[in-house]
C-alpha positions as CSV (number, residue, x, y, z in Angstrom):
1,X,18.7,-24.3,63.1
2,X,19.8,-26.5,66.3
3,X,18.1,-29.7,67.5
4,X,17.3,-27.7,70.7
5,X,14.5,-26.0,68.8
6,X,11.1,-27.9,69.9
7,X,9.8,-27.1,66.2
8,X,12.1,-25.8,63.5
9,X,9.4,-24.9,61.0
10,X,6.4,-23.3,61.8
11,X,3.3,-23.7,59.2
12,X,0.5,-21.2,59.5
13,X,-2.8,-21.1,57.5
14,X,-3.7,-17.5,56.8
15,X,-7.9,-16.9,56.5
16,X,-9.3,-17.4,60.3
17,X,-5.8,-18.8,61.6
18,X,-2.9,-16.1,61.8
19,X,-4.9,-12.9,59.9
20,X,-7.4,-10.5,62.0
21,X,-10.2,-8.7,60.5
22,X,-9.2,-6.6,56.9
23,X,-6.1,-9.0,56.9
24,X,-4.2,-7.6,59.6
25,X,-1.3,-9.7,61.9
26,X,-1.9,-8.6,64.9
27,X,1.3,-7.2,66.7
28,X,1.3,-9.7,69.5
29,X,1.2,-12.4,66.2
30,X,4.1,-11.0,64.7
31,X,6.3,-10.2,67.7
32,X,5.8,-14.3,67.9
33,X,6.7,-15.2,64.9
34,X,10.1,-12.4,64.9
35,X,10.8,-14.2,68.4
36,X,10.7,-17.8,67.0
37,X,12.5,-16.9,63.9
38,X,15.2,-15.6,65.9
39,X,15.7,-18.7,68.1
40,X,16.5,-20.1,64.6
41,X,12.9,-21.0,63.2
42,X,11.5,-20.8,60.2
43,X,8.2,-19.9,59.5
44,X,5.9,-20.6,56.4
45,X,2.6,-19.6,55.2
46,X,0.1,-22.2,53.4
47,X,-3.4,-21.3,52.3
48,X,-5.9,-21.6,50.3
49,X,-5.1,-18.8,48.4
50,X,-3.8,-18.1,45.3
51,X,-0.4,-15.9,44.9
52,X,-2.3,-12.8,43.6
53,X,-4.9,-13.3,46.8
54,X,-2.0,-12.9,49.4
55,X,1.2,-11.2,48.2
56,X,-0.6,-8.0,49.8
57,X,-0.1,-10.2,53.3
58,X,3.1,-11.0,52.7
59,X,4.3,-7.6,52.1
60,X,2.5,-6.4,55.2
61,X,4.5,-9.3,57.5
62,X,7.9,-8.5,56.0
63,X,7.8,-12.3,54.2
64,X,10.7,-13.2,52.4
65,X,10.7,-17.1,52.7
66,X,8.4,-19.8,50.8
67,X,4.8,-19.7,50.6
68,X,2.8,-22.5,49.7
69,X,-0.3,-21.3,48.4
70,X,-3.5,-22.2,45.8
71,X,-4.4,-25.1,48.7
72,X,-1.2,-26.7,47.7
73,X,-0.8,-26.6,43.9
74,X,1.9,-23.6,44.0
75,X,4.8,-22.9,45.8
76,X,6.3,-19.1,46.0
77,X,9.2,-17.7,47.0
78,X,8.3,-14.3,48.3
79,X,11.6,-12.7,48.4
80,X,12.5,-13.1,44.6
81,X,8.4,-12.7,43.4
82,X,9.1,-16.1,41.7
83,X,6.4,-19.2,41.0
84,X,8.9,-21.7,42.1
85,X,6.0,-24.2,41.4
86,X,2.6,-24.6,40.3
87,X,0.1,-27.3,39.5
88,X,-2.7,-26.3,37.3
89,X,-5.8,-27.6,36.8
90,X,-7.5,-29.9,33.5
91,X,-10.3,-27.8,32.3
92,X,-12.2,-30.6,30.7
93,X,-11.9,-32.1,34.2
94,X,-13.0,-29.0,35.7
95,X,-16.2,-29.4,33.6
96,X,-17.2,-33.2,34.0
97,X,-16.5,-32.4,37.3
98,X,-19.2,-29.7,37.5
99,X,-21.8,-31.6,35.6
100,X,-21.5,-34.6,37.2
101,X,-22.4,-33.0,40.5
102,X,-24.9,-30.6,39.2
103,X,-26.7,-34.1,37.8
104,X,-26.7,-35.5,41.7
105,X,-27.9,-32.0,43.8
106,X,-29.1,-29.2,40.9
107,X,-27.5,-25.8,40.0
108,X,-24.5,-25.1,41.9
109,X,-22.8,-21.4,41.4
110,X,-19.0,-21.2,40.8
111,X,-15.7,-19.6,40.3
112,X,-12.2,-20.1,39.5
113,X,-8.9,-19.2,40.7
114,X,-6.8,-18.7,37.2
115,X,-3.0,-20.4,36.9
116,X,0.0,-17.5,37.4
117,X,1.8,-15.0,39.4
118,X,-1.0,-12.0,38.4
119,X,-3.7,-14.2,37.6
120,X,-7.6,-12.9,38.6
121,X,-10.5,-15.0,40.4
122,X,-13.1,-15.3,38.2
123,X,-16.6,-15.4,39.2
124,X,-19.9,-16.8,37.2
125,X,-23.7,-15.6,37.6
126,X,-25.1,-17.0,41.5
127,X,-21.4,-16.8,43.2
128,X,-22.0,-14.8,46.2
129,X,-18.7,-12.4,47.3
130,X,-17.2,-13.9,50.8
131,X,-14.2,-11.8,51.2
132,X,-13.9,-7.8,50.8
133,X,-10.2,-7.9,50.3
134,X,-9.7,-10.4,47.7
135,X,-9.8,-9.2,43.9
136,X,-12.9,-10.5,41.6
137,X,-13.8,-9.9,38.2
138,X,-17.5,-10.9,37.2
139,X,-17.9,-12.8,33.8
140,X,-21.4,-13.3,31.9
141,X,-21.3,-17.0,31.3
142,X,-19.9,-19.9,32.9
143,X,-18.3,-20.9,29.6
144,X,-16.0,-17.8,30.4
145,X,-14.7,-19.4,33.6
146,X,-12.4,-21.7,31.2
147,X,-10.8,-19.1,29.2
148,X,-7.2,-19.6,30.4
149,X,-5.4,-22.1,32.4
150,X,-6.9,-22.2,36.4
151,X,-5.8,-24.4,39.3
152,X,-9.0,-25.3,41.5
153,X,-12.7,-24.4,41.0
154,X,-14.8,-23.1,44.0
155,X,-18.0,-23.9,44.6
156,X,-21.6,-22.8,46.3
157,X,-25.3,-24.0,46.5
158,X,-28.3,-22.2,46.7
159,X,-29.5,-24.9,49.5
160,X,-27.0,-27.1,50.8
161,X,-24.6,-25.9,53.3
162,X,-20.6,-26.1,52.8
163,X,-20.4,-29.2,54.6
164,X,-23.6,-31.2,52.7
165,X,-21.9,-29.7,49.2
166,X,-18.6,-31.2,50.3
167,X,-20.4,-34.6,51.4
168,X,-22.1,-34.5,47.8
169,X,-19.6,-33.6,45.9
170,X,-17.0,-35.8,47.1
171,X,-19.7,-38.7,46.8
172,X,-20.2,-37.8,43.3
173,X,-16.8,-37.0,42.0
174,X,-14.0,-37.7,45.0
175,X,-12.5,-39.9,42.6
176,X,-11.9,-37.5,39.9
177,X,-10.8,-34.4,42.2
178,X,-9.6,-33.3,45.3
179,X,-13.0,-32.0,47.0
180,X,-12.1,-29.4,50.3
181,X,-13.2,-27.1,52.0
182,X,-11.6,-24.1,52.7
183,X,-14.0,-22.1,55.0
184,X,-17.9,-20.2,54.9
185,X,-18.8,-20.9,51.5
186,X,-15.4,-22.0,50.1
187,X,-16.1,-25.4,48.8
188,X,-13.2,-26.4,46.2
189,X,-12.3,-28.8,44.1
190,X,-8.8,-29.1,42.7
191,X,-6.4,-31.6,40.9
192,X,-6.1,-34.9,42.2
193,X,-3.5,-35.5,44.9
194,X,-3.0,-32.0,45.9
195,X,-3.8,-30.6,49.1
196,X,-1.8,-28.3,51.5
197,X,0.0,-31.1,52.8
198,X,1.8,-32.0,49.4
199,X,2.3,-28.6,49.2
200,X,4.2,-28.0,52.3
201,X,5.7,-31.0,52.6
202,X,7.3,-30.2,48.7
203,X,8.5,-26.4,50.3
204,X,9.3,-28.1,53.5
205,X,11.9,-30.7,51.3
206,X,13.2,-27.6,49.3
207,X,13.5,-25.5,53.1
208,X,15.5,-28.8,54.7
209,X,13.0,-29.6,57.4
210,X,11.0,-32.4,58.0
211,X,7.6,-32.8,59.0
212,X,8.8,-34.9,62.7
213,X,10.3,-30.7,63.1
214,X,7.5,-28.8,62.3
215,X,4.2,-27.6,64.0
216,X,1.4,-26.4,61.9
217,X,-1.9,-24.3,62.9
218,X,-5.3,-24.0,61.2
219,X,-8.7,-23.7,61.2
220,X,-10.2,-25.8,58.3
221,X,-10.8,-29.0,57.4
222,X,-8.4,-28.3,54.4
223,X,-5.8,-28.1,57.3
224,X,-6.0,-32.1,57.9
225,X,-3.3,-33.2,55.4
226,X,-1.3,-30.3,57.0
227,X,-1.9,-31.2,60.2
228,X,-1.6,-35.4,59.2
229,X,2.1,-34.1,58.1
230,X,3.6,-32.3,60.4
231,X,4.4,-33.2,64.0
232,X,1.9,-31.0,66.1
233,X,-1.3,-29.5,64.8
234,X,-3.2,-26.8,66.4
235,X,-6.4,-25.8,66.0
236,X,-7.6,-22.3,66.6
237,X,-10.4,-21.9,69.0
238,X,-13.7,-21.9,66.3
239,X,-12.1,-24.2,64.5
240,X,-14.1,-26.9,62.2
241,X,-15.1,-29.8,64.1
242,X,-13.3,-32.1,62.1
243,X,-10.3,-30.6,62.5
244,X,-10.6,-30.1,66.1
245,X,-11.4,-34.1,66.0
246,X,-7.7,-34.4,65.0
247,X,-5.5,-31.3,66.2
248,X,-3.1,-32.5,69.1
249,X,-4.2,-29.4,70.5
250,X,-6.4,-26.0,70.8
251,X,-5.6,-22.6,71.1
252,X,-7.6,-19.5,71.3
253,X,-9.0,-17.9,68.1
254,X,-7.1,-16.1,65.5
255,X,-8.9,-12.8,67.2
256,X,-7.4,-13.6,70.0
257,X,-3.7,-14.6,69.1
258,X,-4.0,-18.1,69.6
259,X,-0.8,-18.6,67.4
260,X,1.2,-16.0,69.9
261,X,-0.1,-17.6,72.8
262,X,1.3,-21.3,71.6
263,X,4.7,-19.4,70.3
264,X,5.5,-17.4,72.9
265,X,5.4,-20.8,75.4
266,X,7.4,-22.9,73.1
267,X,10.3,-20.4,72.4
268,X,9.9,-18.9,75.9
C-alpha cells in the first residue's frame, strides 16, 4: 500500500449495502472492488451477520482477507476458515435483558445467533423469517434459545416498529447491552461495548491500517460506529435516516451499485 492511495481499506456492510437480491455482488460491484484491490487496497467485509450466515458470500466474492462479522463480536479470516476472534454473549444477561423490556412494552418474539464457526440461528415461537437465504432452526420454547453459548439476541414486536423497539429497549436496558439495529425487523441486542466499529477497528489494527485510511459504506444505523471510525462514510441511497444524518456522503442504492459508482471515481 502507498500513501498515494486516497483510502487504503475499504469497509463494506453486506445486507442492503454491497449484496443484490438472493445475495448476489453484482459484476459492476466486484469489478470495483478487483480494481481497488489492485491499486493496492484492501477491502473488508463487516456485518451483522454471523460466520455461518455469510461464508456462502464470501466464497461467491473470492474473499480471502478478514471479515468482521456477528455486528462486531467476531473476527474471521476467510482464507484459513479460522475464528480469529469472538466475543460471546452472558446468557443470564441475555435473559434479564429480555424481561426487563418485556416488563416496559409486553411480549416481544426473539432469536439468537449461537457462538462458533458452524453455529445455527435459533428462533422461538412469534419470530417472523426476514431473510430466505439465511439458515434457521425453529425451537418450541424460549428456554431453548439458551442451550449453548450465543453472541447477540434479535428481537421483534407484535406492535412497535424496529425503530420504537430500539427506542424502548435502549430506554429500558441501554445500560446493560448494546441495543442496534440491523435492518427491517432486526432489532439486536449484544454484549456491552461491541459494535461494528470495535470490530473493524480490532481487524483493521491486525490488517495495519488505520481508520484516518479507510472509507466505509452502509446502510444501517448499526453502520454509525463504523462510519464514526473510519475517515469517510457512505451511505447507500435508502439508507436509514440516521445514518444518512451522519454519512459524509450518498451514493445510489446497493441495486444500483452505489459502492462501484464511489470506487470506480476514487481509483479512476
Amino acid at each position: 500500500m502507498t500513501s498515494a492511495l486516497p483510502y487504503a481499506l475499504i469497509a463494506t456492510d453486506l445486507d442492503g449495502t454491497l449484496l443484490c437480491a438472493g445475495d448476489t455482488v453484482s459484476a459492476r460491484s466486484y469489478a470495483a472492488l478487483a480494481r481497488a484491490r489492485a491499486a493496492g487496497a484492501q477491502h473488508i467485509v463487516v456485518t451483522g451477520r454471523p460466520v455461518p450466515q455469510v461464508r456462502h458470500v464470501l466464497d461467491s466474492l473470492g474473499y480471502t482477507g478478514l471479515a468482521v462479522c456477528g455486528q462486531g463480536a467476531q473476527v474471521y479470516d476467510a482464507a484459513r476458515g479460522l475464528l480469529l476472534h469472538s466475543d460471546s454473549m452472558d446468557r443470564g444477561l441475555a435473559e434479564v435483558a429480555l424481561g426487563k423490556i418485556e416488563a416496559e412494552i409486553g411480549e416481544v418474539y426473539a432469536a439468537v445467533n449461537q457462538e462458533g464457526l458452524d453455529a445455527e440461528m435459533l428462533i422461538a415461537p412469534g419470530y417472523r423469517v426476514w431473510h430466505p437465504h439465511l439458515p434457521m432452526v425453529r425451537v418450541p420454547k424460549r428456554e431453548d434459545l439458551w442451550s449453548a453459548p450465543i453472541n447477540k439476541v434479535l428481537l421483534q414486536h407484535p406492535r412497535l416498529d424496529d425503530d420504537e423497539l430500539t427506542r424502548a429497549a435502549r430506554a429500558v436496558v441501554g445500560d446493560l447491552v448494546n441495543v442496534t439495529m440491523a435492518g427491517e425487523h432486526t432489532v439486536e441486542l449484544q454484549p456491552p461495548g461491541i459494535d461494528k466499529g470495535v470490530g473493524l477497528a480490532r481487524a483493521a489494527e491486525a490488517l495495519g491500517v488505520t481508520g484516518s485510511s479507510t472509507i466505509a459504506f452502509g446502510d444501517m444505523p448499526n453502520d454509525i460506529p463504523m462510519f464514526r471510525w473510519a475517515a469517510w462514510g457512505v451511505a447507500m441511497e435508502a439508507a436509514h435516516r440516521e445514518l444518512l444524518a451522519v454519512a459524509d456522503e450518498v451514493t445510489l442504492s446497493n441495486e444500483a451499485d452505489g459502492i462501484a459508482v464511489v470506487l470506480e471515481r476514487l481509483y479512476a
